[in-house]
Structure formats: C-alpha cells, structure tokens
N, CA, C, O and CB atoms as a CASP TS submission, in Angstrom:
PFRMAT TS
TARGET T0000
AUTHOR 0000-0000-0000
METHOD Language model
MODEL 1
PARENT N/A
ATOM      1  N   UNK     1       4.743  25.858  -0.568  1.00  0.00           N
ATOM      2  CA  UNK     1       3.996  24.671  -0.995  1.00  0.00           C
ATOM      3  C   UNK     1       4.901  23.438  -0.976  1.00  0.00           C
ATOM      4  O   UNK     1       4.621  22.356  -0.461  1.00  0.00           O
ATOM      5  CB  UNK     1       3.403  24.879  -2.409  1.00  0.00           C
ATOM      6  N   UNK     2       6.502  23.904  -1.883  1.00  0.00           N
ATOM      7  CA  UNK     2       7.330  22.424  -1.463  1.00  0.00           C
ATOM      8  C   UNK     2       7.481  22.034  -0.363  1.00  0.00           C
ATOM      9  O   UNK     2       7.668  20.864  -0.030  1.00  0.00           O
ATOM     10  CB  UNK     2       8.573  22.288  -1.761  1.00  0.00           C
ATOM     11  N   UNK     3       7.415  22.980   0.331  1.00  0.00           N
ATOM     12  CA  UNK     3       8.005  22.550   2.051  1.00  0.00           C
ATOM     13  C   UNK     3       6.443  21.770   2.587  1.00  0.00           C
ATOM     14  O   UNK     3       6.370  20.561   2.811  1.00  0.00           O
ATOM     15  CB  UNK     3       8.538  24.478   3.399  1.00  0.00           C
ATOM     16  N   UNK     4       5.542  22.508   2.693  1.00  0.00           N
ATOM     17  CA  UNK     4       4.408  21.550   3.302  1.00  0.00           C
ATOM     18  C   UNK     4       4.318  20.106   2.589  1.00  0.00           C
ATOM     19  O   UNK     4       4.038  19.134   3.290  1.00  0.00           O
ATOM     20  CB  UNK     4       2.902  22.289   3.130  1.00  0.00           C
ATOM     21  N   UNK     5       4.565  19.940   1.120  1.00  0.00           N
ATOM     22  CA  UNK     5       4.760  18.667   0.458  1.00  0.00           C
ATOM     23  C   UNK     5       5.683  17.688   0.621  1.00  0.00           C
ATOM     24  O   UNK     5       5.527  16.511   0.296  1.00  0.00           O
ATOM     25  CB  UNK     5       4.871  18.848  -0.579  1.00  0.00           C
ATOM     26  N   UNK     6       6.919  18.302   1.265  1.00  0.00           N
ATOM     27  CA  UNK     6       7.605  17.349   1.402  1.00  0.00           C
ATOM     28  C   UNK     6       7.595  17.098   2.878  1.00  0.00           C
ATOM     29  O   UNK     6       8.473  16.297   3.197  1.00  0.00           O
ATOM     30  CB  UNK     6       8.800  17.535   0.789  1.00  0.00           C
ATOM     31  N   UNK     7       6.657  17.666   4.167  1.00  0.00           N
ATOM     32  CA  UNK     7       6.276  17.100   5.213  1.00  0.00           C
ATOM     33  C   UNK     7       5.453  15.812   5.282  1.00  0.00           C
ATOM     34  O   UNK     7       5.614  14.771   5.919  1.00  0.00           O
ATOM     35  CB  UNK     7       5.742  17.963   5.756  1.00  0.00           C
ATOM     36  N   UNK     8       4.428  16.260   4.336  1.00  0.00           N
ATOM     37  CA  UNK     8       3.011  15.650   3.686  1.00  0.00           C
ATOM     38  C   UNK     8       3.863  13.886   3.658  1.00  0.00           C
ATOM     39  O   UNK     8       3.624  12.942   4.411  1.00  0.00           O
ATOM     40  CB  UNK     8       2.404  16.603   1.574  1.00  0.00           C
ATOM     41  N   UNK     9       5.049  13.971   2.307  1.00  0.00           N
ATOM     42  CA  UNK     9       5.502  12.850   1.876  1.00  0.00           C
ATOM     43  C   UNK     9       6.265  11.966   2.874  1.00  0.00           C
ATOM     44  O   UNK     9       6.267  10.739   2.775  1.00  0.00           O
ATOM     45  CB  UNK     9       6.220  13.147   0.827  1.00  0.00           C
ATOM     46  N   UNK    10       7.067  12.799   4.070  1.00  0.00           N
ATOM     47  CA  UNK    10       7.807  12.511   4.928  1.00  0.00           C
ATOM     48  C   UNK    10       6.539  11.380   6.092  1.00  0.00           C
ATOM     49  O   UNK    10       6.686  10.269   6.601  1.00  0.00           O
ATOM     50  CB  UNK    10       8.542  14.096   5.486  1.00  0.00           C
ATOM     51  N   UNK    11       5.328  12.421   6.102  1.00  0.00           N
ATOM     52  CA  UNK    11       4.653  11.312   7.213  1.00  0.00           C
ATOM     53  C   UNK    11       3.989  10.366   6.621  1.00  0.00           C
ATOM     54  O   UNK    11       3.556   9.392   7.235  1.00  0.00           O
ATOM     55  CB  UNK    11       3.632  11.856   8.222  1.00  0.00           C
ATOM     56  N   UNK    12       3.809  10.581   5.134  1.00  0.00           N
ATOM     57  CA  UNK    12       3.542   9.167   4.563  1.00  0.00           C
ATOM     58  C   UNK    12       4.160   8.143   4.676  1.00  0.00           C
ATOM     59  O   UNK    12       3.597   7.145   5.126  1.00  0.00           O
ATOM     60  CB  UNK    12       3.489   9.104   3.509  1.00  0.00           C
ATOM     61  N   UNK    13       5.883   8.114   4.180  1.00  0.00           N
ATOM     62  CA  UNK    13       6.749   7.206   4.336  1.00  0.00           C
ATOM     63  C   UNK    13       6.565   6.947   5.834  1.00  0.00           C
ATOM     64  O   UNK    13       6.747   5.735   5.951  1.00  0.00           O
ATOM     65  CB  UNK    13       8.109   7.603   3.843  1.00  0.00           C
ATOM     66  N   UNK    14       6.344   7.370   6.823  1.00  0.00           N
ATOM     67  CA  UNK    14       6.651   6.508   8.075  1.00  0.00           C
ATOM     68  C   UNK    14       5.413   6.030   8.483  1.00  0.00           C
ATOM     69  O   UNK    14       5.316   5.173   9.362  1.00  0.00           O
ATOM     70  CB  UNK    14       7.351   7.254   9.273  1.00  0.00           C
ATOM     71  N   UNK    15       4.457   6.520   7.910  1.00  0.00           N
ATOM     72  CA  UNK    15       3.089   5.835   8.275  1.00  0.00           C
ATOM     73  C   UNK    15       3.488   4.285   7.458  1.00  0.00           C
ATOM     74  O   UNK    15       3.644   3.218   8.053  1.00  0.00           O
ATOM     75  CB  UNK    15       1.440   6.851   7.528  1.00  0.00           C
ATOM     76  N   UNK    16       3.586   4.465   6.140  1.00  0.00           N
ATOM     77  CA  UNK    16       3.654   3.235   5.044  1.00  0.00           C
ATOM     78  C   UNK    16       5.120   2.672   5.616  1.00  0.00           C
ATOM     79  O   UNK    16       5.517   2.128   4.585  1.00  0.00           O
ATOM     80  CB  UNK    16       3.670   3.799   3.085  1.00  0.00           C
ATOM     81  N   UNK    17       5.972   2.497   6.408  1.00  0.00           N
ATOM     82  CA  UNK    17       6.864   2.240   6.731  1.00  0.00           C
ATOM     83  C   UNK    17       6.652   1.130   7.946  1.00  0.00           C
ATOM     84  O   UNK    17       6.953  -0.062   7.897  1.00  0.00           O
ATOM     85  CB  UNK    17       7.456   3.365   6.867  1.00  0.00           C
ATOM     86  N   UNK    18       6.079   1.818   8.994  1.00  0.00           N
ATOM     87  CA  UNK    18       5.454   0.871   9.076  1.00  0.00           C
ATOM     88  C   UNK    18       4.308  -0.205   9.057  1.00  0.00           C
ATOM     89  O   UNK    18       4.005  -1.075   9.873  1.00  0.00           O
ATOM     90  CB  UNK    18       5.656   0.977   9.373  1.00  0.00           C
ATOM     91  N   UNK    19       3.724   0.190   7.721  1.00  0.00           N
ATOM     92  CA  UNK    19       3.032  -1.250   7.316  1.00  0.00           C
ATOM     93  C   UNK    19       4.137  -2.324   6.667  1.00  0.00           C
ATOM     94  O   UNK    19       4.305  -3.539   6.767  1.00  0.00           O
ATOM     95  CB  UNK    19       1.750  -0.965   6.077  1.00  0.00           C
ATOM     96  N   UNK    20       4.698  -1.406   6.062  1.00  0.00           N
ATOM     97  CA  UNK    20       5.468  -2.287   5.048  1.00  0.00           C
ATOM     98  C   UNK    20       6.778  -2.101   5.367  1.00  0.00           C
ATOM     99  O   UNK    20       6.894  -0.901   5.115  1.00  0.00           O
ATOM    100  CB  UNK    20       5.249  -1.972   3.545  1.00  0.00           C
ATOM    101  N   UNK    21       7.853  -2.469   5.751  1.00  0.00           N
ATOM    102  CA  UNK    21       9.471  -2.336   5.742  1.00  0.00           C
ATOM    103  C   UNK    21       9.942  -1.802   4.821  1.00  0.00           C
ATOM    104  O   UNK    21      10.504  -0.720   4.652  1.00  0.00           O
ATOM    105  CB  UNK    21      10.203  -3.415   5.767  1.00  0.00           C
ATOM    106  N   UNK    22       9.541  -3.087   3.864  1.00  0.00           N
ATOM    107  CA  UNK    22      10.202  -2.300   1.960  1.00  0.00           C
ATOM    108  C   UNK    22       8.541  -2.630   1.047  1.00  0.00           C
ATOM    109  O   UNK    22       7.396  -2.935   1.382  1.00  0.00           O
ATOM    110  CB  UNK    22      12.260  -3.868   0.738  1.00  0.00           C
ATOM    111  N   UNK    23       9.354  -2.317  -0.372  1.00  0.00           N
ATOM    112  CA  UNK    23       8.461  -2.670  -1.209  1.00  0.00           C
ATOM    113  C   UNK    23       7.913  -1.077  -1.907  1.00  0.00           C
ATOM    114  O   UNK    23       8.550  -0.337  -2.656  1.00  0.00           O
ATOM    115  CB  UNK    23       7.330  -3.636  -0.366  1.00  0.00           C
ATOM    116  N   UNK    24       7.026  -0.962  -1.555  1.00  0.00           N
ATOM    117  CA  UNK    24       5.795   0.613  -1.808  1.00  0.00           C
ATOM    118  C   UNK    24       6.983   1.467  -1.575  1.00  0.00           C
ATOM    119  O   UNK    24       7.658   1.893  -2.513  1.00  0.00           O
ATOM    120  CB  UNK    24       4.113   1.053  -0.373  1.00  0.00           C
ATOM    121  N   UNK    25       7.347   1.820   0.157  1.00  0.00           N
ATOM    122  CA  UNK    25       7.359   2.368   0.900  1.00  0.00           C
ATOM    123  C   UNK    25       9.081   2.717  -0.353  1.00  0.00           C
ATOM    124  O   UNK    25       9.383   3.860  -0.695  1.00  0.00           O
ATOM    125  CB  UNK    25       6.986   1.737   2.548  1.00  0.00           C
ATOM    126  N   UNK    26       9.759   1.676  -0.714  1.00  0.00           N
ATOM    127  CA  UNK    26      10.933   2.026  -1.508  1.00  0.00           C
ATOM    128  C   UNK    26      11.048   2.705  -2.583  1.00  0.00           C
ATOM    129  O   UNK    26      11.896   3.456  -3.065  1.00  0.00           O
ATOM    130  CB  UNK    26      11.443   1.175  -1.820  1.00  0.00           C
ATOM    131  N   UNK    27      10.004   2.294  -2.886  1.00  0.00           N
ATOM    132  CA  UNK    27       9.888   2.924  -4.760  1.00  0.00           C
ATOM    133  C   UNK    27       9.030   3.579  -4.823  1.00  0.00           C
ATOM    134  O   UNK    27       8.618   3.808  -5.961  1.00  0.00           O
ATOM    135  CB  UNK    27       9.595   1.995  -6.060  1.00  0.00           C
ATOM    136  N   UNK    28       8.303   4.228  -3.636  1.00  0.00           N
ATOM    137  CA  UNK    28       7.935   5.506  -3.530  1.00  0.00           C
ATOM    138  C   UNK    28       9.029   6.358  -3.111  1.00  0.00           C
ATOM    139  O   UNK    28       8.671   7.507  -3.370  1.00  0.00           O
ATOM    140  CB  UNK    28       6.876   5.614  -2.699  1.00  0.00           C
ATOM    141  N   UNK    29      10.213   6.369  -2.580  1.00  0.00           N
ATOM    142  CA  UNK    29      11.340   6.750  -2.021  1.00  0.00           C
ATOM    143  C   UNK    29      12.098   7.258  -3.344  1.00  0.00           C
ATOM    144  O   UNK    29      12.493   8.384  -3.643  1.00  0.00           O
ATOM    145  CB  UNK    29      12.030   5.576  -1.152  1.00  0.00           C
ATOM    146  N   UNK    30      12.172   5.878  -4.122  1.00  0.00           N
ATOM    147  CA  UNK    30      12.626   6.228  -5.337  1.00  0.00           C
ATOM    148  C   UNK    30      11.918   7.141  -6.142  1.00  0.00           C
ATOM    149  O   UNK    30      12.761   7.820  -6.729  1.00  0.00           O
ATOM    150  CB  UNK    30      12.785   5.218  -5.978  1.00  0.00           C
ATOM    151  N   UNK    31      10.967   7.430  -6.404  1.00  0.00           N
ATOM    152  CA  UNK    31       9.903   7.839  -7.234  1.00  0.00           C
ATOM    153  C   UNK    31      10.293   9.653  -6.901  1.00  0.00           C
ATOM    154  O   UNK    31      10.527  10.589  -7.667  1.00  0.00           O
ATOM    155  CB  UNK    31       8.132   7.073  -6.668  1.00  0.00           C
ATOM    156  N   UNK    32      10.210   9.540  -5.275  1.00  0.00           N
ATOM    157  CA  UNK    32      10.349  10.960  -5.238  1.00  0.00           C
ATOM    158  C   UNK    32      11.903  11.823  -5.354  1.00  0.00           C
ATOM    159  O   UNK    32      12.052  13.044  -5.304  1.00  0.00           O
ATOM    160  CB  UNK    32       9.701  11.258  -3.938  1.00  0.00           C
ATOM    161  N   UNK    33      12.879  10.858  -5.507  1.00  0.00           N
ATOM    162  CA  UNK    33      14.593  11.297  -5.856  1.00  0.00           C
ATOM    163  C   UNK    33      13.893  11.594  -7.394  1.00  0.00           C
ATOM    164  O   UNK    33      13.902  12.730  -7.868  1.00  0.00           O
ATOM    165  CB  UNK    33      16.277   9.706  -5.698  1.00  0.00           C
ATOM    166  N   UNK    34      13.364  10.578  -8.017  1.00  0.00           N
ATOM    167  CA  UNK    34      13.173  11.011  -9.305  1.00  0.00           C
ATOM    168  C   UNK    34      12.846  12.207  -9.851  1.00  0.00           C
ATOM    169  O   UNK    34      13.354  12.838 -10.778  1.00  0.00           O
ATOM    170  CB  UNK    34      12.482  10.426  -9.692  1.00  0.00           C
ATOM    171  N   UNK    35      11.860  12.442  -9.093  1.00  0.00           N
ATOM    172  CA  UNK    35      10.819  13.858  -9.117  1.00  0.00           C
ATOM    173  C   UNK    35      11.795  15.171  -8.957  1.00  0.00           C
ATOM    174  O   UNK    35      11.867  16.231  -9.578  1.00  0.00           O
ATOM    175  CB  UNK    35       9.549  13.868  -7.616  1.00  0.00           C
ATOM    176  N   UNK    36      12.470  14.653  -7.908  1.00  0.00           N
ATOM    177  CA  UNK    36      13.652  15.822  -7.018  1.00  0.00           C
ATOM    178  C   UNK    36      14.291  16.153  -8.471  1.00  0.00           C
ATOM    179  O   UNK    36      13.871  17.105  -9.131  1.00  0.00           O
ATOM    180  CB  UNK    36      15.139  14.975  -5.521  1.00  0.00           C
ATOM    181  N   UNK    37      15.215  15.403  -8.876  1.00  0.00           N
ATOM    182  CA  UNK    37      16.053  15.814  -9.747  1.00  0.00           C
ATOM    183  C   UNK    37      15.732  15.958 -10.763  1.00  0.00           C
ATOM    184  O   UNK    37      16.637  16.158 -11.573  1.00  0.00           O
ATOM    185  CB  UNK    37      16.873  15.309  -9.838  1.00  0.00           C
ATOM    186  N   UNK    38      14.176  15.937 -11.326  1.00  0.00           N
ATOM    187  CA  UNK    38      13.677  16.389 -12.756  1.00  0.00           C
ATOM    188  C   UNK    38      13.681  17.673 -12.732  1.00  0.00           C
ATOM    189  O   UNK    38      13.333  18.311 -13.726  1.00  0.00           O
ATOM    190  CB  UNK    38      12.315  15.948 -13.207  1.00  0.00           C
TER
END
C-alpha cells in the first residue's frame, strides 16, 4: 500500500509541478517529510 502511495504522491508532485513551480507543490513536499518521519 506504501509503495503504490508513494507513486500516487510522486505523480501528483509532477503533475502540480508543473502548474505551479513552488508554493502547493512545496509544502506538500514538506507535508509529506513530515508524515515520513512521524
């Protein structure tokens, strides 16, 4: 399940990557280190 989730999150960021450069696309980045190391 982690592994398909963290594909899932991987083609999000590059979909939202390029809409956006930064912003979302960062602190969703951040959000998920957060998650990682809880």
């Amino acid at each position: 399940m982690s592994k398909k989730k963290r594909e899932e999150e991987r083609a999000w960021k590059a979909r939202k990557k390029n809409q956006q450069p930064h912003g979302k696309v960062k602190a969703f980045a951040e959000l998920v280190e957060g998650t990682e190391k809880t």
